[in-house]
C-alpha distance (Angstrom), angle and dihedral (degrees) to the residues before:
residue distance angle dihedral
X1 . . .
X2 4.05 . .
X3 3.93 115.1 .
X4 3.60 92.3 -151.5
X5 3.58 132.6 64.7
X6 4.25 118.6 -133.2
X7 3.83 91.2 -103.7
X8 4.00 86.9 50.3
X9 3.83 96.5 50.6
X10 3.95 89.7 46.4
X11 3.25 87.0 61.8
X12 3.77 101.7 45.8
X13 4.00 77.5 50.1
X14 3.80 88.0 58.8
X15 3.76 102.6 45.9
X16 4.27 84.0 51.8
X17 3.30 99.1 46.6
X18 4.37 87.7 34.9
X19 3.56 108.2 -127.8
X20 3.57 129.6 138.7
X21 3.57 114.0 -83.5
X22 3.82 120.8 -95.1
X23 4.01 86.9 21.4
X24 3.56 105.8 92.7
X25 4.57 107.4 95.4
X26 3.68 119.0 -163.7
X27 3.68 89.3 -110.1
X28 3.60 84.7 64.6
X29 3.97 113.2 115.6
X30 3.86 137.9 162.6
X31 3.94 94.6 -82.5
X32 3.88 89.1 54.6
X33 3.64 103.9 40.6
X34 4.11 108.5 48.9
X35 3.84 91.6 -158.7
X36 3.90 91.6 66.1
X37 3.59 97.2 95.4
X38 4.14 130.6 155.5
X39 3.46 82.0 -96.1
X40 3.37 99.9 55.2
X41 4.07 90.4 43.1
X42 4.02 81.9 60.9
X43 3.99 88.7 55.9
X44 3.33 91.5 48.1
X45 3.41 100.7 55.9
X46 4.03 87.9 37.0
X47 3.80 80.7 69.0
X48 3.63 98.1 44.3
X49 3.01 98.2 56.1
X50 4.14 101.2 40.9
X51 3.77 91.2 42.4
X52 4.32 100.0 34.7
X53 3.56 90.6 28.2
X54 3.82 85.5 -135.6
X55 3.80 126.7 137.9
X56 3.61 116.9 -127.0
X57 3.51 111.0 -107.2
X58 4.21 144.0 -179.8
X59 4.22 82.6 -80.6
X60 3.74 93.1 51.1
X61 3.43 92.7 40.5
X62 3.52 99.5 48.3
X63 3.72 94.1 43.5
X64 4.32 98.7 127.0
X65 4.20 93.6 -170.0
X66 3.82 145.7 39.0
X67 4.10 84.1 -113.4
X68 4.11 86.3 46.1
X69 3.91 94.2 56.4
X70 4.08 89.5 41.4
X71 3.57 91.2 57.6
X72 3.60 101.6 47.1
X73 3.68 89.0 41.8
X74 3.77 88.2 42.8
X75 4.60 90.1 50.0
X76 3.90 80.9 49.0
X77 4.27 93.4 60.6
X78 3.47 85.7 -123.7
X79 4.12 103.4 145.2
X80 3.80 126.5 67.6
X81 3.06 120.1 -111.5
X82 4.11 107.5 -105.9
């Protein structure tokens, strides 16, 4: 379904949020990682849903961590297979 791989979205995460890449850990969330801003939740979910095809909903949304929104996202058969 996905057109990314889990690696590949982390790293769309970490250009967003604008970390170095290969920084940003699943128990990364937007008190850790200053970047992660309403703003950036918006991109996020831009690219879920034009890369996943997948609308966000109360799961996404409520998703706290990095590892929060890879699981939901993961449950959802979002990735492609590497």
């Amino acid at each position: 379904m996905g057109f990314m791989t889990r690696p590949e979205f982390v790293r769309a995460m970490e250009e967003i949020v604008g970390v170095p890449a290969r920084s940003l850990r699943e128990q990364d969330t937007r008190e850790t990682v200053a970047g992660w801003t309403s703003l950036a939740d918006v991109q996020i979910f831009t690219l879920v849903t034009s890369d996943f095809g997948i609308e966000p909903d109360e799961d996404l949304i409520a998703a706290e961590s990095v590892g929060d929104l890879l699981g939901v996202l993961d449950v959802k058969g979002a990735f492609r297979r590497a």
